[in-house]
Structures are given as C-alpha cells and as structure tokens.
N, C-alpha and C positions, 0 to 999 in steps of 0.2 A: 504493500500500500504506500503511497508518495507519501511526504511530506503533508501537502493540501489537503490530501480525503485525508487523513489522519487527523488534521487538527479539525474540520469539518465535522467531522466523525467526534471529535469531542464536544463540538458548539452542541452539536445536537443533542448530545446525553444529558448535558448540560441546561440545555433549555427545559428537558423534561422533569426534571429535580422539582418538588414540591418546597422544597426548603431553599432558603439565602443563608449565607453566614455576611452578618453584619458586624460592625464594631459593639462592643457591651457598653461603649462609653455612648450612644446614640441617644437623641434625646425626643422624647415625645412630649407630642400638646396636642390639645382637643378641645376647642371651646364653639359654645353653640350662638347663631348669628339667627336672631330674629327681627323680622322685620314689619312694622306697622304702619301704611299709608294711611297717612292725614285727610282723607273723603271730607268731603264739606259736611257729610253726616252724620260721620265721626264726633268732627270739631260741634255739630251741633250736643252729640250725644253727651258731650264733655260739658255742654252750657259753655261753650268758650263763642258764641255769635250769643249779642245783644240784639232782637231786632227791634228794639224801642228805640236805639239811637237815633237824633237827630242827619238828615244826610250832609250838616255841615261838612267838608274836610277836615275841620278842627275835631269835630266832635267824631267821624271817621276814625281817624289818625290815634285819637285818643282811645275809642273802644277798641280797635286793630291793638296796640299795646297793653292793653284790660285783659284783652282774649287771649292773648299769647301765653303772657304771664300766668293767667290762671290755668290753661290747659297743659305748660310744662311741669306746673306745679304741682299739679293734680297727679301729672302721671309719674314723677320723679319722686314725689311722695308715696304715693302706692306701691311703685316698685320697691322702693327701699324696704317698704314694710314686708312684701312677699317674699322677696331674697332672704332677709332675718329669718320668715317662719320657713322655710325650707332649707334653712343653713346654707345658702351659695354666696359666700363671703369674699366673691373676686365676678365681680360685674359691675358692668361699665352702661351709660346712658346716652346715647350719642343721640344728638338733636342737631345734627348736621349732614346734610347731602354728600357725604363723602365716603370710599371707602375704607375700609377697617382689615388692617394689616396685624396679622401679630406673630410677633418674633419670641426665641428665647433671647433671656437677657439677665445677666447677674442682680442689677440693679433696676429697678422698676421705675422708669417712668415710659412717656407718651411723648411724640414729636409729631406736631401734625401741619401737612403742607397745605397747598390750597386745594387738592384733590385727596388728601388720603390724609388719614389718622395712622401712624406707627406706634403698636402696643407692644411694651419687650418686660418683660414677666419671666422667673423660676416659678413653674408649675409647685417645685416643693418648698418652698418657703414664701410667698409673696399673696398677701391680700390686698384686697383694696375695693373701694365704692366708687365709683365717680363718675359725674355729670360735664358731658360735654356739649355746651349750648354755645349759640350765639343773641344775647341780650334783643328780647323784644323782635326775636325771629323765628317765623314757625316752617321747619321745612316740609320737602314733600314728603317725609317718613320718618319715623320715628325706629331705631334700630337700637334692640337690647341687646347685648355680648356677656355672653355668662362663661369663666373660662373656668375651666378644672384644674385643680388643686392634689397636692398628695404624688407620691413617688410610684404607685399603679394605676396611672393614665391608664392603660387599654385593657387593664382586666376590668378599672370599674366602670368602661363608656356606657356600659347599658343603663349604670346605675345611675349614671350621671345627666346621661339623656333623659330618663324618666323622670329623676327630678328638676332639670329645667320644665321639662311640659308639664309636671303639675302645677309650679311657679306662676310658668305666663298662665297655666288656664283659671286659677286663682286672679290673676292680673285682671286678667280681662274679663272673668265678672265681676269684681269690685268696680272696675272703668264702665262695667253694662255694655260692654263690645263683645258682640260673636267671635271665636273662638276661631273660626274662618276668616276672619281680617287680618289672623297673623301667619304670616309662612320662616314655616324653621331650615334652616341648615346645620347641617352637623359638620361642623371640619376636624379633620382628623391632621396631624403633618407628624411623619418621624422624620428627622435630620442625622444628618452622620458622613464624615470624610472618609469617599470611598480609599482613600489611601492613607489610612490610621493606622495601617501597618506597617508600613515604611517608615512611618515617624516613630518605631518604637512599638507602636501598642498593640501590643498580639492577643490580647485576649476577645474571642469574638462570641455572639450567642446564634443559633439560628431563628429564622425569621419565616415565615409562610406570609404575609399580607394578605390574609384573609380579608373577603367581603366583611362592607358594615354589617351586611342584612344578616350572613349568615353567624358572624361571631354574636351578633345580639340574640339569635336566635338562641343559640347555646347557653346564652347567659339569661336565657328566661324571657326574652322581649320581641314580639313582631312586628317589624317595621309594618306600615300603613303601605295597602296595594298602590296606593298611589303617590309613591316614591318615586324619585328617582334619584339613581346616581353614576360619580363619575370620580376617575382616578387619570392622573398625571406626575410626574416627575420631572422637577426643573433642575438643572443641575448649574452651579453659579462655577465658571472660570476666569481667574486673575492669568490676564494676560500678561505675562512676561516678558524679558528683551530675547532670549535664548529660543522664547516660542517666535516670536518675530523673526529672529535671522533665521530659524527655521523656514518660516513661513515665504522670505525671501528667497532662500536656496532651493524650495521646492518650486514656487514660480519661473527662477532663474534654469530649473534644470528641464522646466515645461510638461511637468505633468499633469496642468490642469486641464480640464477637460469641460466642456458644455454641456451640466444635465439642465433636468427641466425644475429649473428654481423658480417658486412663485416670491417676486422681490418686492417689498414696500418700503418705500422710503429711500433705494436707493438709488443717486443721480448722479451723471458724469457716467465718461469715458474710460475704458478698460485703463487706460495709459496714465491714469491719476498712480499715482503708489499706494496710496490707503485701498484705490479701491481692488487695486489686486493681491493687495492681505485679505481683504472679504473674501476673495473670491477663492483663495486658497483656503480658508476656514470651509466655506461653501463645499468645496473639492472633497476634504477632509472629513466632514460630516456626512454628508453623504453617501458616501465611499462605504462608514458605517454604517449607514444605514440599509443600505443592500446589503452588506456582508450579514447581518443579524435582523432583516427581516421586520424592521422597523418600519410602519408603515406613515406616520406622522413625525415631524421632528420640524420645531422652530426654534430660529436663532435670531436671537430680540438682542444687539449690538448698538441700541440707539442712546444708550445713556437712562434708557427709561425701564421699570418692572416689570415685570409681562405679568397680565390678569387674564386668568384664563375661564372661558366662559362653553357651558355648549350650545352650541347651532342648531336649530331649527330646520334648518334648509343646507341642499347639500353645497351651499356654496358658501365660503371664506368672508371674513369681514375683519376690520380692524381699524378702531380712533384710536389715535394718537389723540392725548391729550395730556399736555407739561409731563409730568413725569410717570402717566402709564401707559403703557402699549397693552391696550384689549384684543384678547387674540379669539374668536371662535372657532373652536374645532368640526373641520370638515368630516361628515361622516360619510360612510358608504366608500373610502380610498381601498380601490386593491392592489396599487403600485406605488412604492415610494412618493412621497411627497414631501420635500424642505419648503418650508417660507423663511424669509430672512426678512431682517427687520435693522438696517443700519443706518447711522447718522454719518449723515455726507462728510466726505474729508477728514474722515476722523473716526482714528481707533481707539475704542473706549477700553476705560482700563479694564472693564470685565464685561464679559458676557454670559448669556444665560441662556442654554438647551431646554428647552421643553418638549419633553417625551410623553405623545399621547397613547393612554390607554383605552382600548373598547371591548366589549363585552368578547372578541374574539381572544382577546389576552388573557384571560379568566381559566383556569384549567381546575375543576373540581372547585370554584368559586373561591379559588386564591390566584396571587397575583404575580406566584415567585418565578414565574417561569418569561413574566413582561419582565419587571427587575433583575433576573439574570440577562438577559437580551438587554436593558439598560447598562449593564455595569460594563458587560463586552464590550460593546457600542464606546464605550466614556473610556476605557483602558485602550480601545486601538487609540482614538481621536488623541488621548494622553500619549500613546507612544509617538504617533505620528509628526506628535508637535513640540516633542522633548519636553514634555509637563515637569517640570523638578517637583517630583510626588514627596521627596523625602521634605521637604520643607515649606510647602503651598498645600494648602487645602483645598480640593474640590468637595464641594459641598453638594449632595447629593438629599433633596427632599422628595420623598413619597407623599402625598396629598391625597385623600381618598374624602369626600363629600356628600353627603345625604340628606336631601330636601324634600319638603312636602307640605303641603296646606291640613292645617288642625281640621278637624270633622265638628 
C-alpha cells in the first residue's frame, strides 16, 4: 500500500471514532439567551402607554419618558425577584438592540461596542446581577442572559435549562405576558488549544459532542418538537511573520491555484501583495477542505467576528456591520464551498475559520466524527503555514445551540 492510501486509510478510521481526545484543561460555558419583543401590546400590557395624555409634544415627550421608565422598571424588578426565587445568581438584563457575546475570562467584567455587548465570566467562581439600559430608551426587545455557574457545566445543562424556563415562565406571568412572546436559546461553547500539547500539557480527557437533545434526554429532559438546532466551530488564528514568509514562498513557488471561492469584501487586483497572502490562505484552506470532506468553511479576515446564523433559503447572505460579519449558513452544499471575508489591503492580525456542521455530520447523534475532520482540517492548514504550535494558541471552539418558542 503507498504512502497516500495508507494515511487515507487512516483519515478514514479516524473519522469513524465516536470519541475526541481533547485537552483536560478545556473550558466550558453555557448560558441561556432569551428574548422578549416590545409589541405595542406588550408595552400596553405593562401600562407603560398613557392614553389620556394631552397630544402636546411636551406632554408626548414627557409621557414617552413616564413609559419607558416604568416599563424597564417593572421588568428589571420582576426579574431580579425571579432569578432570587430560583437561585440563578449570574444574569444579566440587556435593554439594548445589540448583540450579546460571552467569553471566559479571569476577571468579570462587560465591554460593550456600538453593536455588541462582550460578557467574560469564570463559570466557577463569578456572580453577578446587572442591568444594561440606555436612560429613557425602550428598544425593540428586551433580552434576558442567565449564564451557568459551578465547575459541571455539561452534566448539569439539563438542570440548568429547566431552571431558566421555570424563571422566565414565572416572569412572564407576574408581567401577564404569554409564555409564547419569549423565544429561548440555549448556547453551549467548549474552548481549548488544539495544540496544548506541544506547549507541555499532555494530559487529555475524551470527548463525544453529543446532541443537546439527546444528552438532555439522558438526563431526564425532552427538548420541545419544535426545536431547532445547530452546531459550528470557529477556530481563531494569530497570524505570524514565519506564516507570512511562508505564505510568500508558497505564492513565489506558484502553487496556487483557482477554486470556486465565494469572496465578500474583497477588492483589487491579484498583483496587490496582501491580496495574494488571501489568496494563498484561500489555497490553503481549501486544499483542506477536500482533503477531509468538509463541506462549509469561512474565512472572516476582515478585522471583524463572525456571527453565525442559519439560513432559510439555500442561498448565502452577509452585513457587515462595524465590527460583525453575519454569516448564514448555506444549506443543501454537496461540494466544497469556502466564502472569504477580507479587508482590502490588509492582513489582519488574526483570523477566524468557521466550520459548518449539518445534520449529515451527526453519526449516532454525536459530533466526534465532524470534530475529528475539524482538527485534520486545522493540523494540515497549521503545517502548511508553519503554525509555531509550540508557543501560539489556536483556539478551537465547538458551539452547539438550541432554540424554540415556550408553548
């Protein structure tokens, strides 16, 4: 047998493995993301509309501030009360149109841009309450964030899920709002440096990424038929000078080649030099992605997050807006597919892969078999580009999601 079919002949055994060996040092979070539109019938239900007021502008202006104020009040009251009677001693109250990010983070606080709120929290050590408004402004929703606590994140999800929904459904008959105006998500993220081995740290644990629906099952809980969900992997790369001159020597020696890249954002001429560092990443990525059978892969290069959303329709979309790139995932691909996502003239100091999963990735309703075909994938891309593994972290996060509307 060659060389090729022999390591071939491995990828494949390999893929069929139900189990991962990850780092033991890997860190889990799981906080639940509900969301409440502000209907005008709502805002009535709350008594937050006076219709006595005069239709002066003054006296408008005036009641518009009366109403605000008592409908955040009302519900930032309420919540706090429910969180107490269900002991959920780390949630947040956002009264702002923005996304909600959260990270690990030694030390607890909040950084928030003009599009996004950044939450960085120890799941095992950090509580906290807090209200984030903007004075005398009601947006279009009202978004609760209840995050989980304690050093067994994923043995207690189930328990921790059922105690959010019994919270907001307490909330929401104290408020006298149906129980149907609120839609939940469940996020799940494990993080971990796919090369913590190189840096030393050999001790690993194995890993299945088991479905939400089926680990709740086991743990006593049926998600609702009218769920859905969805699983991805972004993996964050610090561009280096050694990946560069790499990237230089592989263009200079002319291996790149013209697949079918779907490109956003990027402008100019092959003959820029930044733009054929893309194009050699492009090359690079791809390359993996045939080899291992990866059917989705974006490279968001623009200085901005990537938020990943699913699609309705089988076709691609994406706003750019300041600093997120919203990606939705194409379904129904049976041939490779890269989208790139780069900022003109300019190579950012890191980029981010995102690895889509779809129900075809799922073997026995785990997920270790997408995740080894990710780690392949991210170890050629690392050889290819002389990654220095021994002292750079690529950060590799699994993301698994579970939404649905209360009954």
């Amino acid at each position: 047998m060659s060389h090729s079919s022999l390591k071939s002949s491995r990828i494949r055994r390999s893929y069929g493995q139900q189990k991962v060996y990850i780092p033991a040092n890997h860190r889990e979070n799981q906080y639940m993301s509900i969301s409440l539109e502000l209907t005008p019938a709502i805002q009535q239900q709350l008594n937050c509309v006076d219709t006595t007021a005069k239709s002066s502008s003054t006296a408008i202006e005036a009641n518009t501030l009366i109403n605000t104020t008592q409908i955040l009040n009302t519900i930032t009251r309420t919540f706090r009360e429910v969180c107490e009677e269900y002991r959920l001693r780390n949630s947040l109250l956002i009264a702002k149109d923005k996304a909600v990010i959260v990270r690990y983070g030694e030390e607890p606080y909040i950084i928030e841009t003009e599009t996004q709120i950044f939450v960085f929290y120890d799941p095992k050590k950090h509580c906290q309450y807090k209200t984030i408004a903007k004075e005398a402004h009601l947006p279009k929703r009202i978004t609760f964030v209840l995050l989980a606590t304690g050093d067994t994140i994923r043995q207690r999800a189930a328990q921790f899920h059922q105690q959010v929904i019994a919270c907001i459904s307490a909330l929401a008959e104290q408020l006298s709002i149906a129980t149907t105006h609120f839609t939940f998500i469940d996020r799940q993220h494990i993080t971990y440096d796919l090369f913590d081995a190189e840096k030393g740290n050999k001790e690993t644990i194995t890993h299945s990424f088991r479905q939400i629906a089926e680990r709740y099952q086991h743990q006593g809980f049926l998600v609702p038929h009218n769920s859905q969900s969805e699983r991805y992997i972004v993996a964050t790369i610090p561009i280096q000078q050694q990946m560069i001159a790499m990237m230089q020597r592989y263009h200079q020696n002319e291996h790149v080649k013209n697949h079918q890249v779907v490109s956003k954002g990027k402008i100019g001429e092959i003959k820029d030099d930044v733009t054929k560092l893309q194009q050699v990443m492009e090359n690079v990525v791809y390359n993996a992605l045939e080899q291992t059978n990866l059917a989705q892969v974006a490279i968001v290069g623009n200085g901005h997050i990537p938020r990943i959303y699913k699609a309705n329709k089988t076709t691609e979309a994406v706003i750019n807006n300041n600093n997120v790139t919203r990606i939705e995932q194409v379904k129904d691909i049976a041939l490779p597919q890269l989208q790139t996502y780069w900022q003109y003239n300019q190579l950012e100091d890191v980029i981010y892969l995102v690895f889509y999963g779809n129900e075809q990735d799922a073997h026995k309703k785990r997920y270790a078999k997408f995740v080894t075909k990710v780690h392949t994938a991210l170890k050629q891309i690392a050889e290819e580009l002389s990654f220095d593994k021994a002292t750079h972290l690529m950060t590799v996060r699994f993301y698994q999601n579970l939404s649905y509307q209360l009954k």
